[in-house]
Structure formats: C-alpha cells, structure tokens
C-alpha positions in Angstrom: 97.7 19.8 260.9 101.1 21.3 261.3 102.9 21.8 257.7 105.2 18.8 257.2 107.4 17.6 253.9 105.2 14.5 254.5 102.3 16.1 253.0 104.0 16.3 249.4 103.9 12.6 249.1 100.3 11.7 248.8 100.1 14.1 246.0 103.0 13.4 244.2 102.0 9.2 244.6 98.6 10.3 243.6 100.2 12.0 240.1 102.7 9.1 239.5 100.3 6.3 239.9 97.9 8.5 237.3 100.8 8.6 234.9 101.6 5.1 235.2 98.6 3.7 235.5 96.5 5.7 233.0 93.5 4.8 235.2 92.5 8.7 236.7 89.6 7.2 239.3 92.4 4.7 240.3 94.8 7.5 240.8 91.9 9.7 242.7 90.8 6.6 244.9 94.2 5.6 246.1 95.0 9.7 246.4 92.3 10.3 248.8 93.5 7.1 250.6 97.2 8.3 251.3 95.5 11.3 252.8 93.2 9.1 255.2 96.1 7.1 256.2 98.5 10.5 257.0 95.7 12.1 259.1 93.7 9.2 260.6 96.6 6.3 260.9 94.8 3.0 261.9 91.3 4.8 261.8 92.3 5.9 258.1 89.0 4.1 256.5 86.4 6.2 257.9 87.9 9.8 256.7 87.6 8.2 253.2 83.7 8.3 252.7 82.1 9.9 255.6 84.6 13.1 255.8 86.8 13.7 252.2 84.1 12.8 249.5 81.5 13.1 251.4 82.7 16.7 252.1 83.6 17.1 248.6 80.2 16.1 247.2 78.3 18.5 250.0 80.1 22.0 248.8 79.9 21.0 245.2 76.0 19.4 245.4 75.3 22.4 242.8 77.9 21.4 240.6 76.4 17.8 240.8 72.7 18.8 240.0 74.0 21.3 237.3 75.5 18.3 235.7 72.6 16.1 235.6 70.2 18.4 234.4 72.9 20.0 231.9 73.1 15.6 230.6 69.1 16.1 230.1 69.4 19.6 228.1 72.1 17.9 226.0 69.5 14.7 225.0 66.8 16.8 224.3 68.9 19.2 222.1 70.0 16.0 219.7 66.5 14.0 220.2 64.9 17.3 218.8 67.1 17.4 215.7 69.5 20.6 216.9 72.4 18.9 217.1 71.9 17.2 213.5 71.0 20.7 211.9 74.1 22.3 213.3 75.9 19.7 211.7 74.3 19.9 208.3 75.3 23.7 208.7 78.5 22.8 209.8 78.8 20.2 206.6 77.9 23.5 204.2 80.6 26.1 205.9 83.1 24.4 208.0 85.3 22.6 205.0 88.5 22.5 206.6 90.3 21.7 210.1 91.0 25.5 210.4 87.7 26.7 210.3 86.3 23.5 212.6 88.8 24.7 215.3 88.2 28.3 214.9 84.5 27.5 215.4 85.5 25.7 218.9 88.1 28.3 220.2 84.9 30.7 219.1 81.8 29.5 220.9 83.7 27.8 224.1 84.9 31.4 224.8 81.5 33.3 224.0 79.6 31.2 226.2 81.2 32.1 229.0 80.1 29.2 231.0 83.1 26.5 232.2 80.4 23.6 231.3 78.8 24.6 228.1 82.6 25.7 226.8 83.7 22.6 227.6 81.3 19.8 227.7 78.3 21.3 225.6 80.7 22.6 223.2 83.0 19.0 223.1 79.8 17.6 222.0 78.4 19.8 219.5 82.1 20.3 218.0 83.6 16.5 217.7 81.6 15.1 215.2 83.0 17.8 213.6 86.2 17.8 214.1 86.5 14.1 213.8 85.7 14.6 210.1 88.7 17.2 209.6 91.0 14.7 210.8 91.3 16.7 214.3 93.1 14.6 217.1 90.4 14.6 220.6 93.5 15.7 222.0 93.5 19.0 220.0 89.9 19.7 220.2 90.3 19.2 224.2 93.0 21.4 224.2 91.1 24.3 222.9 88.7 23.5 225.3 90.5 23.8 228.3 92.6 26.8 227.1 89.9 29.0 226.5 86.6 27.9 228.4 88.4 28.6 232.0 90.5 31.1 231.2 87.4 33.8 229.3 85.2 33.1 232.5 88.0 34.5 234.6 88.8 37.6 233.1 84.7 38.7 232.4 83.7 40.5 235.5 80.2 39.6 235.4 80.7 35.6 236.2 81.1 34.4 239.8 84.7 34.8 239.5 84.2 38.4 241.2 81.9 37.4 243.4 84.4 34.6 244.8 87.5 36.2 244.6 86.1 39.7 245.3 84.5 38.2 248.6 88.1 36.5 249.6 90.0 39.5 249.3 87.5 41.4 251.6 87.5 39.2 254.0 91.4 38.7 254.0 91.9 42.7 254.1 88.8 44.6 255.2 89.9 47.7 254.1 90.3 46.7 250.6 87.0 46.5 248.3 87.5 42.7 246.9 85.8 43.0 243.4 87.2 46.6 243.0 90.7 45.1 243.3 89.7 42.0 241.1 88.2 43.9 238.2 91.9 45.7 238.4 93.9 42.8 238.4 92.1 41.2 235.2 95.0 42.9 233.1 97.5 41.8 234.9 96.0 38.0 234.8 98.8 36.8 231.9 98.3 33.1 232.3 94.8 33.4 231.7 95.2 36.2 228.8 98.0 34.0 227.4 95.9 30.7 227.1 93.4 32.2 224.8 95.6 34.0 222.7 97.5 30.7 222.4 94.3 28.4 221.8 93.5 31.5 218.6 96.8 31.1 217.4 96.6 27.5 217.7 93.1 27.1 216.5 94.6 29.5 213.5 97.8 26.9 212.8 100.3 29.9 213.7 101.7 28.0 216.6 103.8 25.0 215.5 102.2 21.8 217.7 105.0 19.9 220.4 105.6 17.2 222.0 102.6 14.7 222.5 100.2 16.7 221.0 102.5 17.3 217.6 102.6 13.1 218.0 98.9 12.8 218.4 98.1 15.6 215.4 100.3 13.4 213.4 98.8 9.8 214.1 94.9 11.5 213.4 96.2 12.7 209.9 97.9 9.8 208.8 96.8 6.8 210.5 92.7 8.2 211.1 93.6 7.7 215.1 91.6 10.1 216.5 92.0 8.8 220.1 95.3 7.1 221.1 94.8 2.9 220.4 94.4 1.0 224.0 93.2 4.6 225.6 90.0 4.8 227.9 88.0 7.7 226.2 85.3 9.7 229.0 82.3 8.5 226.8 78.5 9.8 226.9 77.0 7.0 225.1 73.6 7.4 226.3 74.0 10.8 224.3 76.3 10.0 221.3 74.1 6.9 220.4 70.9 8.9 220.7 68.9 9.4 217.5 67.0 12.3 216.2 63.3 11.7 216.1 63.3 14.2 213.3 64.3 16.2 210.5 66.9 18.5 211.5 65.6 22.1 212.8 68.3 24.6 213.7 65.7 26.6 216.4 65.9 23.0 218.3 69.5 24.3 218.8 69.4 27.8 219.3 66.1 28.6 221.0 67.7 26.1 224.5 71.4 28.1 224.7 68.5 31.6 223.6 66.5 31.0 226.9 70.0 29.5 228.8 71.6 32.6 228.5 68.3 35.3 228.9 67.4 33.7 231.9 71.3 34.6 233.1 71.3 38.0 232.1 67.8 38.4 233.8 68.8 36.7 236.6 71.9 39.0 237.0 69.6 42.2 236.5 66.6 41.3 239.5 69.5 39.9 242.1 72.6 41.0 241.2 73.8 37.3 241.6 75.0 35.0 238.7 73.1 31.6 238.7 73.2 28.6 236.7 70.8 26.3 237.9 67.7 28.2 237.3 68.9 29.0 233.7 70.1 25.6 233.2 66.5 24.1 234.0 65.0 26.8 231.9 66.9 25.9 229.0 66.4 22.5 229.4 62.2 23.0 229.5 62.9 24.8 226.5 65.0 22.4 224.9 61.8 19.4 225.4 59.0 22.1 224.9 59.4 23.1 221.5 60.5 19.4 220.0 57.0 18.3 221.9 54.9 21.2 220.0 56.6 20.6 217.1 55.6 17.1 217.6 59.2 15.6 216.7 58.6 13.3 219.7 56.0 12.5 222.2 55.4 13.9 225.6 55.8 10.7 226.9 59.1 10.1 226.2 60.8 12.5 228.5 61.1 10.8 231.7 63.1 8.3 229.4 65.5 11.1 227.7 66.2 12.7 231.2 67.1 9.4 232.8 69.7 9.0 229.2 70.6 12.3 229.2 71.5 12.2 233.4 73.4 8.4 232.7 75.4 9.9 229.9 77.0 12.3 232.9 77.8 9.5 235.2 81.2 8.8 234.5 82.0 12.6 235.0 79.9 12.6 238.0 82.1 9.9 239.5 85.2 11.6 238.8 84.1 14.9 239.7 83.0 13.5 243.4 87.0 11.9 243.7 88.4 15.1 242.1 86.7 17.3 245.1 86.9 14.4 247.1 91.1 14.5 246.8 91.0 18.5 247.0 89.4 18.8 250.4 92.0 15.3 251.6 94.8 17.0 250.3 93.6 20.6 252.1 93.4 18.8 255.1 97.0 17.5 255.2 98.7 20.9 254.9 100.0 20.2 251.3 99.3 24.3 250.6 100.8 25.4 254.1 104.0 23.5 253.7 104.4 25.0 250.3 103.8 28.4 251.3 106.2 27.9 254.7 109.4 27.0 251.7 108.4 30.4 249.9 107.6 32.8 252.6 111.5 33.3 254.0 112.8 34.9 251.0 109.5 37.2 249.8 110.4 40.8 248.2 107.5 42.8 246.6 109.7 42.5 243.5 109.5 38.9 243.5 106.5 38.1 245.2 104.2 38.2 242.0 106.1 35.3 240.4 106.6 33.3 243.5 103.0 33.4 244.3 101.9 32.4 240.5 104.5 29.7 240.9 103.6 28.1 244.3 99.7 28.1 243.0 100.3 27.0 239.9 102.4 23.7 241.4 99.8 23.5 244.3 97.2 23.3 241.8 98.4 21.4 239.6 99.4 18.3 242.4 95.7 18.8 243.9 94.0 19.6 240.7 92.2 22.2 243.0 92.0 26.0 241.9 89.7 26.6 244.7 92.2 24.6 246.9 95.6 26.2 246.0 93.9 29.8 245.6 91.4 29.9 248.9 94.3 28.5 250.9 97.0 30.1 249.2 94.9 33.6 248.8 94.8 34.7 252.5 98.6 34.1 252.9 99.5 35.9 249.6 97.1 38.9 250.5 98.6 39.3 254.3 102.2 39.4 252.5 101.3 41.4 250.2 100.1 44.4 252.0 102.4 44.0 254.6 105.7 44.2 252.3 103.8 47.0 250.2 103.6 45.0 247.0 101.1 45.5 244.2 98.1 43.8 244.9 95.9 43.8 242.1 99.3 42.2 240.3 99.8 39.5 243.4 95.7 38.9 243.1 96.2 38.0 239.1 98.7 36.2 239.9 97.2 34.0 242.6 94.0 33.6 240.1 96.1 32.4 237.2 98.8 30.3 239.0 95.7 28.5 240.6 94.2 28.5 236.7 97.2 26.4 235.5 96.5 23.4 237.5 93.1 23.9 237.1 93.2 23.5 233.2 96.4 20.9 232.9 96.3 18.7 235.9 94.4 15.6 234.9 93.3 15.4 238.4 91.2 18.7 237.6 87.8 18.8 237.3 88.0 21.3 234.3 90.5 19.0 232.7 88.0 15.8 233.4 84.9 18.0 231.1 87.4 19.0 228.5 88.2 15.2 228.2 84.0 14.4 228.3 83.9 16.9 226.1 86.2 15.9 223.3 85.9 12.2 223.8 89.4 11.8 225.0 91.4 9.8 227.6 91.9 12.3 230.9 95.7 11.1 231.1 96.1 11.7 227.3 94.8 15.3 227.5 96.6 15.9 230.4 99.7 14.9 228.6 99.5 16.6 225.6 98.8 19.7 226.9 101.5 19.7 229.6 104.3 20.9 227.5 102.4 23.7 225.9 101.2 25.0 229.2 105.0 25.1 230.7 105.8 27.2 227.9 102.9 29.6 228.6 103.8 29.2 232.8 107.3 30.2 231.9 106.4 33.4 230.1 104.0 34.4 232.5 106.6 33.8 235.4 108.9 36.4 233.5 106.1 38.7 233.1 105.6 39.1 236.5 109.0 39.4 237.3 109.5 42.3 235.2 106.2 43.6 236.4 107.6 43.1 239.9 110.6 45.1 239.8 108.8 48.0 237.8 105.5 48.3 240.4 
C-alpha cells in the first residue's frame, strides 16, 4: 500500500481510545479494526480474524506455547513451596523498600530472559514489594526498564541472531552480528534504562509525574494499585496454596535446570532456545515436589490447566498486540513515516532521526519488531549510501524500536511488566511515560553529538 498521511490515524485513534478508555483489549480490538476498514473498505470484516490476528498468532505461536507452559512452571514452583520459602528469605533480609527494589532491578536483569524478568520476576517480587509499601506502578517500571533493555545488549540472546540476520540480508557485504556486537556501546536508550531503573531502584532519581503521584498514594493511603483500575491478574496462580512447608531447592533447582538447559542448548547448536529449557524446567519444577512427596502425582494435570488459565488474560492481549502490529504494517504506517524523514538525511543527523522515527513508530504500533524490521532496511540502505556510521545508526534503530517497545501500553513487553506487577496496562503505561521522554531526549542528544563527531 502506497504511504499515505491516512495511515497515521488508525494508530493515533487506537492510542487515544486506550487513554480514554482505560480498556487496552478495547483499544487493540477497535485498532486492528481501523486497519481492516483502510485496507479492505466494505470487505473490512474478514482481514480482522482470518488475515491480522490470525497472522499475528501464526509468527508468534512460540511466544504463545512459551507462555502456557511458562503459567505451568510458575504453579508448580508456588504448589511446591518455592515461592513461600523465597518469601520467608525475603521476610529475614529484605527489610526495607530499597533493598525489595534493588532485589527486582537485580534478578530481572540477570535472567536475561524478557519473560522470566518480567512476568516470573513480577510474581516472585510483589508480595514483596507490596509489603514495603511499593506502588505496582514502581515495581512494573523496573521491570520494563531493565528486563528488555539487558537482553539487548548481551550478545548471546536472539537479539544477534535477529538483528545480525537483518543487517546481512539488507547489506550482504556487511557481517550482521559482527556489526551488532559493535553497535551494543553505542545502544544509549537501552544502556540508559538500566542505569536509570539502579538509580531508581537505589532512590537517587527523584520520582515525576504519575509515578511520583502513584509512589505517594501507596505510602500514605496503602493504594498499591490506583482505586477503579483493571489490574492484569493471574488468579489461578496468586490464590494457589502451598501443599507444603516451604523448601527453597523447590525454587532454585526449576530457574537451575531453566537456565543449564540454555547454556547447553547454546553449546551443541549454536542457537538460543526457550521452549525446550522452558519444558525442562517446568519437569523439574513438578518432579522434585512429587519425590519429595509435597503433592501427589495426580494432581498435575490440574496445576497445568491453573497454571496455563492464569496466562489467559496475557494470551489474549498478546494475540491483539501482534494482531494490531502486522494491521498497522500493512497500512504503510512505517513507510509514510520514513518518506517525512528521508528528504533532509545527513550522516551527522541520521543517527537521531532514525532513533526518533523508531522510537514514535514503535511506540504508536507498540511493535519493536514492526518499527525496527520495517524501519531497518530503509535505515541500513541510507546509511551506507550517505557513508554514515553504521554500527551507531544500527544502535540506534534497536533502541528507538526499544522505546516503544517498553512504554507503549500497546506493547507486548509493557502488557508482562503489567502481569507481572499486578498493575493496570494504561497505568504503567502512564507512569512511565514521562520518565522515558527524559531518557529519549538524552539519547537523541547523544547521538547528535555522536553524529557530527563519526
């Protein structure tokens, strides 16, 4: 479809009725819609289903069956007792807000893993928190800052694998993941996040806005969630009980065999895989609870089907998130950006412009793969042809497409920081809006002044 100034408005609608509404599957659901209607006209109501979310749904089924299975690890982590003994550990050392967030910022950028360092840490985290008087907002916020951002600056996730196979393909004469692994330094966005979440987790940075609002109402009024708001729940999960005393290897011998079976995956095929380790985990995480006889064999078909309910509500979102990403591709939202920007390129500018256009594409689609794969080949053809820097215009493409990816509340990365922490997608979104802006702004300067000097 030819670019058009047409194709900003499903979009935008799809971001105002979100804001307005507070109802994100709403805002998805109409979203997808709009598209339909602009690209089908009268035979809009077909393209809805059978080509947008079905298409979503098809190049994400992974992500899909990760999440199932990963609802199933979770239950038989907290039926064994793991989640209860981290807590009585966490009772013992983690005395104070400080430490509690530290703790999140911590093991949501070890894990290296955009699920576990959101959702799987979310969980294990907001009892937690909620007992230190920690807004959802705030613990979501950490979340998203530094889950994302960690996976896209270690070169041994499928980040390189991606971005290194986009780049190739684009330029054959370049080696993608050579050219990735030396853009990582120049990635600001994504190095600035996680300093930010620290310094936040830390209480150096000063909170604004919403969040400084929402801090506020959790330490004086106990409101850890915003009155009236429509938290992502997993209560097939949070009202699970322990079938026994609390044993601390029911929680570390599961994330143990997770993360072995991704290092030894790595080694035999030089690919990195979650679904094997995620199933292997999860045997783990019902195996040793059975043999330890904290509860019976015969309860696991019940604890998969609770642990695979509790992920629903994500599931559904998730399949309208893609679902509006592959609409909004198909409109020639990202072509009509890049047709505004591409009359007044220099190499000195190009940097910023191209981590601004991705980080507003993103951000309206809620896409990174949508604003960076359809951004990517246009930035990478400039880039070389002008003679500009491209493992700077490569970081920059990556962490433009990052901030929509972890502040649009149309994002799927946004929508498990919000599962995670128990929080309202529109009231995450918002209270981490401002802080990001601040963080894009810097970053825009950066590569400005990295621009002129390359």
């Amino acid at each position: 479809m030819q670019p058009s100034i047409l194709s900003l408005i499903p979009p935008i609608l799809t971001l105002v009725i979100a804001l307005w509404s507070k109802n994100i599957m709403l805002a998805l659901f109409l979203g997808i819609t709009s598209c339909a209607i602009y690209s089908g006209g009268a035979g809009f109501l077909s393209l809805i289903f059978d080509k947008y979310i079905y298409d979503g749904i098809v190049s994400n089924a992974d992500m899909f069956i990760y999440m199932i299975v990963f609802g199933a690890f979770m239950a038989a982590i907290k039926r064994g007792g793991g989640f209860a003994a981290f807590g009585s550990f966490a009772d013992k050392h983690l005395d104070s807000p400080k430490k509690s967030k530290l703790v999140t910022w911590l093991l949501s950028g070890i894990v290296i893993n955009q699920g576990f360092g959101t959702i799987g840490v979310g969980s294990i985290m907001r009892p937690i928190t909620d007992k230190q008087k920690i807004s959802r907002e705030k613990l979501g916020y950490i979340l998203s800052s530094t889950a994302e951002p960690v996976v896209s600056l270690v070169p041994i996730t499928i980040y390189i694998l991606v971005f290194g196979g986009m780049i190739t393909s684009v330029v054959p004469e370049l080696n993608g993941q050579e050219i990735f692994v030396q853009s990582i330094p120049y990635n600001f966005f994504c190095i600035l996040s996680i300093i930010a979440a620290l310094l936040t987790a830390l209480e150096i940075l000063p909170d604004t806005g919403y969040m400084k609002q929402r801090e506020r109402d959790a330490r004086e009024k106990g409101e850890l969630i915003r009155p009236g708001s429509s938290p992502m729940e997993t209560k097939e999960l949070d009202e699970m009980e322990a079938a026994s005393k609390p044993d601390f290897l029911s929680f570390v011998l599961p994330f143990l065999a997770f993360f072995v079976a991704i290092i030894l995956i790595r080694i035999q095929t030089g690919m990195f895989s979650l679904m094997t380790p995620i199933l292997v985990g999860t045997i783990v995480a019902i195996g040793y609870p059975v043999i330890r006889g904290y509860f019976k064999f015969q309860e696991v078909p019940g604890l998969i089907i609770d642990g695979a309910k509790s992920m629903v509500s994500v599931v559904v979102l998730l399949a309208l998130a893609f679902g509006f990403g592959k609409a909004v591709a198909d409109i020639g939202f990202a072509d009509f950006i890049v047709s505004i920007a591409q009359g007044f390129l220099t190499p000195a500018i190009l940097p910023a412009v191209v981590f601004l256009v991705c980080a507003v594409a993103s951000y309206a689609t809620g896409s990174l793969i949508s604003a960076c794969f359809l951004l990517g080949p246009i930035a990478l053809v400039l880039v070389t042809t002008v003679g500009g820097n491209v493992p700077l215009v490569v970081a920059a493409l990556v962490g433009g497409s990052t901030f929509g990816d972890v502040t649009s509340p149309l994002s799927d990365l946004v929508i498990e920081s919000a599962m995670g922490a128990g929080v309202d997608v529109m009231d995450l979104g918002k209270a981490q809006l401002l802080p990001r802006i601040i963080l894009a702004t810097i970053t825009t300067v950066l590569y400005l002044v990295f621009g002129i000097l390359a």
